[in-house]
C-alpha positions in Angstrom: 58.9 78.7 -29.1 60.1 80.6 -26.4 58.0 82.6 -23.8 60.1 85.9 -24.6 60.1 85.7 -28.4 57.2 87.5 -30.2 56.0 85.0 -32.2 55.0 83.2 -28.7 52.6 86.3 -28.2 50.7 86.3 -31.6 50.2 81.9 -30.6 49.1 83.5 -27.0 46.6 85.6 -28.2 45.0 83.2 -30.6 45.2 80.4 -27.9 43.1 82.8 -24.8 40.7 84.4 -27.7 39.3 80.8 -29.3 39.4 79.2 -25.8 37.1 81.5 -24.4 35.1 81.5 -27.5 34.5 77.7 -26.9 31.6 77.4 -24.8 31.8 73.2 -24.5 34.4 70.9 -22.6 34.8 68.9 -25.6 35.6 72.0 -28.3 37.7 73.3 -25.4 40.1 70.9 -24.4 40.4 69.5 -28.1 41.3 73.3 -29.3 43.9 73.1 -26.1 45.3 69.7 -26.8 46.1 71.0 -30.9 47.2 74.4 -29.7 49.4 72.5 -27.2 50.9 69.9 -29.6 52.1 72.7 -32.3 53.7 74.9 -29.2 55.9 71.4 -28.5 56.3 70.8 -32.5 57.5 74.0 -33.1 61.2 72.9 -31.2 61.2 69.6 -33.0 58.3 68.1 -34.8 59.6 64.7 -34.5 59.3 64.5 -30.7 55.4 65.5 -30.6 55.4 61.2 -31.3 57.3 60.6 -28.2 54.7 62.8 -26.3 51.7 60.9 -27.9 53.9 58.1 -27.2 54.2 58.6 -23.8 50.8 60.1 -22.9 49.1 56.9 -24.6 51.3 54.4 -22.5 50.5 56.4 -19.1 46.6 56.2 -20.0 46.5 52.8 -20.8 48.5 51.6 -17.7 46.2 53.9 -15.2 43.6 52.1 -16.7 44.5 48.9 -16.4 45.8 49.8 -12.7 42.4 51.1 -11.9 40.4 48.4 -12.9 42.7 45.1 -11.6 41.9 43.9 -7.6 45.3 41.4 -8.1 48.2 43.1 -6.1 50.4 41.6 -8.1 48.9 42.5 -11.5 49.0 46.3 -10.7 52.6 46.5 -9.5 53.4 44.6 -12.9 51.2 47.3 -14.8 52.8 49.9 -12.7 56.2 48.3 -13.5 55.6 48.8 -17.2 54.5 52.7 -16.4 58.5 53.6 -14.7 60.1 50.9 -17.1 58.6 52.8 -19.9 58.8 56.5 -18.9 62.5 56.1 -17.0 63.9 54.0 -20.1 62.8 56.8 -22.2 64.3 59.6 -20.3 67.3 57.6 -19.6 67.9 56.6 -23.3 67.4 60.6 -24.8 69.3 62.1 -21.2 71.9 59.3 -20.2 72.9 57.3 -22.5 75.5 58.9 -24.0 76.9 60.1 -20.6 76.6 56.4 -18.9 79.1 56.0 -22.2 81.1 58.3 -21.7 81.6 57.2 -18.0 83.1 53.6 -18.9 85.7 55.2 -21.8 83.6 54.3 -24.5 82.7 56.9 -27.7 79.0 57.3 -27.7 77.6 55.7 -31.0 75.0 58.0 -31.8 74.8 61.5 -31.8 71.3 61.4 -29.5 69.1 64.8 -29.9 67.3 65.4 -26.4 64.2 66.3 -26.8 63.1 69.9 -24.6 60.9 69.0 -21.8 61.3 65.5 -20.9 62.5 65.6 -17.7 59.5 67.5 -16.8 56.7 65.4 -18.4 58.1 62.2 -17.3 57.6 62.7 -14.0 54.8 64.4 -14.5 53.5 61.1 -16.1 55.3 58.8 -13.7 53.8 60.6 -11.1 49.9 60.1 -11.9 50.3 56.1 -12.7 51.6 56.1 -9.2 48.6 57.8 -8.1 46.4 55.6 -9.3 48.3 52.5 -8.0 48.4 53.9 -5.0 44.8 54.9 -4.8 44.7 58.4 -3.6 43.4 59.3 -7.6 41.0 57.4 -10.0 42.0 56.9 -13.6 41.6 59.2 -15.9 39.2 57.8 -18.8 39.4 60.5 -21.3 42.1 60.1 -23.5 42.1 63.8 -25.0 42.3 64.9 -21.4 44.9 62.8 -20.1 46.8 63.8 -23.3 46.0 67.8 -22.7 47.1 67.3 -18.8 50.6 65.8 -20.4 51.0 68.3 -23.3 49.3 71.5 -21.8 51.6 74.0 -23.3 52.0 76.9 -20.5 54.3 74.0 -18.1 55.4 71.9 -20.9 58.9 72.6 -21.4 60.2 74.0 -17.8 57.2 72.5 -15.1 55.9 73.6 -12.9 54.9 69.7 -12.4 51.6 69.4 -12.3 50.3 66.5 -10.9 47.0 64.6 -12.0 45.5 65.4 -9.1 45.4 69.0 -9.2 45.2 69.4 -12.9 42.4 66.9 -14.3 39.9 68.2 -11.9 39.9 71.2 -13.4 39.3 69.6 -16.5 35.6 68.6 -15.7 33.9 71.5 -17.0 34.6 74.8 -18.7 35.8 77.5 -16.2 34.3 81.1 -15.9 35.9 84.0 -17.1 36.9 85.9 -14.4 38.1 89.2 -14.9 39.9 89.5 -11.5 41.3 86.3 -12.4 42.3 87.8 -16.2 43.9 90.5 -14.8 46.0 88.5 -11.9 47.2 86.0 -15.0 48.5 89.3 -16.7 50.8 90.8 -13.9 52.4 87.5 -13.2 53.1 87.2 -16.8 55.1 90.7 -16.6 56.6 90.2 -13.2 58.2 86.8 -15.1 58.9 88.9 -18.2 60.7 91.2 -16.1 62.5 88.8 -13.7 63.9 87.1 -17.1 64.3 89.8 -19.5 65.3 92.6 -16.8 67.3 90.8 -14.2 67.7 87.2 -15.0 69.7 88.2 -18.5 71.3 91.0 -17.1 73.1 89.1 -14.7 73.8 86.1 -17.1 76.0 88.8 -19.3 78.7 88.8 -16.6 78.2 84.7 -15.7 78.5 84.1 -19.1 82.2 86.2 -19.5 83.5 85.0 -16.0 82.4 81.4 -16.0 84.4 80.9 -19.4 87.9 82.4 -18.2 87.6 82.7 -13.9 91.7 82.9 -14.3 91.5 85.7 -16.1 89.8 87.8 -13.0 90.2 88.6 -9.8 89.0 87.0 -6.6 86.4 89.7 -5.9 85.2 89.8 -9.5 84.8 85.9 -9.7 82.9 86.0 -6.3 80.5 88.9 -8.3 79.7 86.0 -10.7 78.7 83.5 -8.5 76.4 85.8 -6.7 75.2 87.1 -10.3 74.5 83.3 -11.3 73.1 82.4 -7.9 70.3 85.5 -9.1 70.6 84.8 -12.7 68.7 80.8 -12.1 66.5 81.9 -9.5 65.0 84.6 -11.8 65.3 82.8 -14.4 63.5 80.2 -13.4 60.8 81.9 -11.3 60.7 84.3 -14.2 59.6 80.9 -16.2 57.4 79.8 -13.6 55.7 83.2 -13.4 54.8 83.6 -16.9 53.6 79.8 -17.0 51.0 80.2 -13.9 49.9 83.7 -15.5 49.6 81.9 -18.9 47.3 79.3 -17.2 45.4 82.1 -15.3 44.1 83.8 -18.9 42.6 80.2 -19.9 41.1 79.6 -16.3 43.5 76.9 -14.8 45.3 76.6 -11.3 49.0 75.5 -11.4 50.5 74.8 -7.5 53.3 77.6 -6.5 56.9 76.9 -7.5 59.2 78.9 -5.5 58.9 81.2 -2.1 61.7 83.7 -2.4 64.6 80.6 -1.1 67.2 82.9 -0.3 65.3 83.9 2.8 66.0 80.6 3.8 67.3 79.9 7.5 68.3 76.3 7.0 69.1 74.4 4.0 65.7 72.2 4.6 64.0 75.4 4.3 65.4 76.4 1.2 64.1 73.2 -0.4 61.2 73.8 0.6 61.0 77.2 -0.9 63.2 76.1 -4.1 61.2 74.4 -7.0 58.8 73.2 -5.1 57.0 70.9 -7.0 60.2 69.2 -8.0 61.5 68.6 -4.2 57.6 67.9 -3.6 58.0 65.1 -6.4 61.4 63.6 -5.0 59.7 63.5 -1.5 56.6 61.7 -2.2 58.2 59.0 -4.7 61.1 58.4 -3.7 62.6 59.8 0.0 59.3 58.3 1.5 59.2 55.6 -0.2 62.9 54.9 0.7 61.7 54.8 4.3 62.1 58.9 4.9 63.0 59.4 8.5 61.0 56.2 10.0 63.6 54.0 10.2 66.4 55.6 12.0 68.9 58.5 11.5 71.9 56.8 10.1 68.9 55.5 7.0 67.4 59.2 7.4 71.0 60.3 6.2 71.4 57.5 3.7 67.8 58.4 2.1 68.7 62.5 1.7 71.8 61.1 0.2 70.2 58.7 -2.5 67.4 61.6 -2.6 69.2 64.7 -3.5 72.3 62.6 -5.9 69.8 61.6 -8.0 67.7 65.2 -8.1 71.0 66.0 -8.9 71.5 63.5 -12.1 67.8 64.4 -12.8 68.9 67.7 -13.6 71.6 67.0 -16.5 74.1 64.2 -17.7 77.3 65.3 -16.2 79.3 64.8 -13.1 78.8 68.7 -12.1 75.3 68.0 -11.9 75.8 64.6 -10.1 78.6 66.5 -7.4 76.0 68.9 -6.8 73.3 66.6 -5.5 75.9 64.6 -3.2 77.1 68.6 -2.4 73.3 69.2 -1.0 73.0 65.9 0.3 75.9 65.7 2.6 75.0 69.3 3.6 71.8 68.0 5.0 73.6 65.2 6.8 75.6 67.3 8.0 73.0 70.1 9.0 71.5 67.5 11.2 74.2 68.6 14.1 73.8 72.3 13.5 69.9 72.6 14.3 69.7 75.1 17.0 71.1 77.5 14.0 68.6 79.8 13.0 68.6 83.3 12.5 71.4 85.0 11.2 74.0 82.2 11.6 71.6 79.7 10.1 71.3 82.0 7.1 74.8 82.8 6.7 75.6 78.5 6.3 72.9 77.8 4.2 73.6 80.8 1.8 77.4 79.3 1.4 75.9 75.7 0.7 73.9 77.1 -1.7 76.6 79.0 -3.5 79.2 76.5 -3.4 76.6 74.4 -5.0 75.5 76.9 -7.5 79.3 76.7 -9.0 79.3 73.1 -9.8 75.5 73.8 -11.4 76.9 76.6 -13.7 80.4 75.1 -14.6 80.9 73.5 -17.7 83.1 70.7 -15.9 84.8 69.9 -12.6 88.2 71.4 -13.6 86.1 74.8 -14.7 84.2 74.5 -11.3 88.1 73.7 -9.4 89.2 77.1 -10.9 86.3 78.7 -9.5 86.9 77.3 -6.5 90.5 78.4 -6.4 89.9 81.9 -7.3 87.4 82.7 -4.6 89.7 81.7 -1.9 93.2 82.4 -3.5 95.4 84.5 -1.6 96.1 87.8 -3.4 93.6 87.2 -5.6 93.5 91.1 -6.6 97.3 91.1 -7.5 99.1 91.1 -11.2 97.8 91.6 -14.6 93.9 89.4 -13.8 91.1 91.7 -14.2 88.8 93.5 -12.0 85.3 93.9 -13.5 82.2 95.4 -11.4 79.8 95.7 -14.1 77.1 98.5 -13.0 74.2 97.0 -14.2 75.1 93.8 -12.3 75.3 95.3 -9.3 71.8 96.8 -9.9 70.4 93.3 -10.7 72.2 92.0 -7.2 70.8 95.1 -5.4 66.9 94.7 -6.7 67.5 90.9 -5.9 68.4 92.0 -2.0 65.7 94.8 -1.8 62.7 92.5 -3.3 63.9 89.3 -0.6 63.9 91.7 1.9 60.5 93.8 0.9 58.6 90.5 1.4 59.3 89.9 4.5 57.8 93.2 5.4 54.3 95.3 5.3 55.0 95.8 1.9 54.7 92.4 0.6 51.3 93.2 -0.3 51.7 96.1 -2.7 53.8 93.9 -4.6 51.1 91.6 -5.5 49.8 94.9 -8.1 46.4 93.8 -6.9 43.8 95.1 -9.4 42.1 97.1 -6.9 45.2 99.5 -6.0 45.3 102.3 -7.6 49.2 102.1 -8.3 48.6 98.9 -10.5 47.7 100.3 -14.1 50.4 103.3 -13.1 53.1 100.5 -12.5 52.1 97.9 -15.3 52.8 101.1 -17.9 56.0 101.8 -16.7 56.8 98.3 -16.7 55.6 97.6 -19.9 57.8 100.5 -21.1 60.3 99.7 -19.1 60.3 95.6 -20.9 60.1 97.2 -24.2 63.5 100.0 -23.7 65.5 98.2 -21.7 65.1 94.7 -22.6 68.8 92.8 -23.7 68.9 92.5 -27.8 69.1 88.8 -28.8 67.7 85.3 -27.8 68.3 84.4 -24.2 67.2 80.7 -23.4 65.9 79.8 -20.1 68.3 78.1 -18.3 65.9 75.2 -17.5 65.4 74.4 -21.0 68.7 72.3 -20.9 66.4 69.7 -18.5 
């Protein structure tokens, strides 16, 4: 079920009417929980087993954690927790590739279920919580399972870790119309970073990507400026809709992204690119690496480990794998240039980022190669390869530089559409109607289902 297909609506509506008809935790989350489980078996009924599956191992071990004083006890529990949750994710994700790798043919024809990447560390994440002590186990099993499967950040994060999530669960929250109302605009100003923008741009990626030798230099640089907008709309588009969906049932999910092409320095744009991801890869595993205690040469060798395995986190192929050691060198390597800031800071990090963005898109290295080639070939505009500006492309690009650019100015606050302006109801209409003319004809995924 996807968050721009109307059947998704009519579940919506049913979901925020009966939850606020509930008027007791229990009813509440149970209603939630049910509601949550037939949004994940409507991709694939047979995986809402590996989510119980999952959930009840997680529970059991924070559990067990929680109540052992022996050191070595809990890091055996803890043990079972990433044994359990990185075996499954690296049966369904890897094992095929890891195949591949040696020059084997893969022996079974493995189905990967949507979502895992996400609710495995999600998972992973709160058994190391509790081990570590900064959370107590959770010791309601329909919560636990509700904070796993709760549908709005299921498939595509953002991931929401225990301890900002199962407080919340402790009693019923009160409607807030303010609140109602915020949940709302964010769901259109996804809708419309997806539907308006995000597939916009992908028509042109799409056609480019498949055949860059059939186009021009300037034509193939287009489409790696088009996909560099395409994922971050796409994906913000996603995490938009997800926080608003949580707003109209009274929850809090943690902010995702802070417009990361503003960036003046590649740490920056991780820090403003899917957050709770980098947040995640941080806290469990570039700090406990060592981070930057121990010295810059390990500093280097930790952002190296850190960001080739975000990469490898992201899918099962070498493009993915070349694009974490393409970050990771970078911020080796942007150790020596700290003094630059500004424009000159910008400028670097923006080619990082793009030249990374080509091995993310491209279907292999070769594909990614040609790309490569193309952008920097000599002549580039010469002989019978085409030269294709699409209009409504550029339009996409040129909303993408006016919106970065608006928010870091006085009018960062009229693009909230608080519900007290009097421009909000006039803009939601014309953005409603504006969603409902314009919008592309098919079924676009969101690129972040792939993970």
């Amino acid at each position: 079920m996807n968050f721009t297909q109307p059947e998704f609506w009519v579940f919506l509506i049913v979901v925020v009417t009966i939850t606020w008809r509930c008027r007791t935790v229990s009813g509440r989350h149970t209603w939630l929980l049910l509601a949550s489980y037939y949004f994940y078996a409507h991709w694939d009924i047979r995986f809402t087993a590996l989510l119980a599956f999952s959930s009840g191992v997680d529970f059991a071990v924070g559990l067990a954690i929680d109540r052992s004083h022996d050191p070595r006890r809990r890091r055996a529990w803890l043990m079972v927790s990433v044994c359990s949750n990185l075996g499954v994710l690296a049966f369904f994700k890897y094992f095929n590739f890891f195949v591949a790798t040696i020059g084997s043919e893969a022996p079974w024809n493995i189905i990967l279920p949507v979502g895992i990447s996400f609710f495995t560390f999600q998972t992973l994440s709160y058994t190391i919580d509790v081990y570590r002590r900064r959370i107590k186990a959770c010791d309601n099993l329909r919560d636990f399972a509700l904070y796993v499967a709760f549908f709005p950040q299921l498939v595509a994060g953002p991931i929401v870790r225990a301890s900002a999530f199962l407080p919340q669960l402790r009693r019923v929250p009160g409607f807030s119309r303010r609140r109602f109302y915020g949940g709302f605009q964010q769901i259109l100003r996804g809708l419309a970073k997806k539907v308006l923008i995000a597939d916009r741009l992908a028509e042109t990626v799409d056609v480019v990507f498949a055949g860059p030798d059939l186009y021009a230099s300037s034509t193939v640089w287009l489409a790696v400026l088009a996909f560099a907008g395409q994922i971050y709309y796409d994906f913000s588009g996603y995490t938009d809709i997800a926080v608003g969906v949580a707003k109209l049932l009274g929850y809090r999910f943690p902010v995702n992204f802070r417009h990361p092409y503003l960036a003046t320095s590649l740490s920056g744009f991780w820090q403003r690119w899917h957050i709770t991801l980098s947040s995640w890869l941080r806290d469990y595993l570039y700090i406990p690496l060592g981070g930057s205690r121990r010295g810059v040469w390990i500093t280097r060798r930790n952002w190296m480990l850190t960001m080739t395995l975000g990469g490898l986190w992201h899918g099962a192929a070498m493009t993915f794998v070349v694009w974490g050691v393409w970050h990771g060198a970078a911020l080796v390597v942007s150790g020596w240039f700290r003094r630059w800031r500004g424009l000159l800071g910008w400028m670097g990090t923006m080619a990082v980022v793009l030249v990374g963005w080509i091995f993310f898109r491209a279907d292999s290295l070769q594909a990614a190669g040609m790309i490569l080639f193309r952008m920097v070939e000599l002549g580039g505009e010469q002989g019978t390869r085409l030269t294709w500006w699409p209009p409504l492309t550029l339009a996409a690009l040129a909303v993408m530089v006016i919106e970065h650019l608006a928010w870091k100015t006085r009018l960062r606050p009229a693009m909230r559409l608080r519900a007290d302006r009097w421009y909000s109801p006039v803009v939601t209409v014309i953005l409603v109607w504006t969603l409902a003319v314009t919008a592309p004809v098919g079924y676009h995924p969101f690129v972040y289902f792939q993970f």
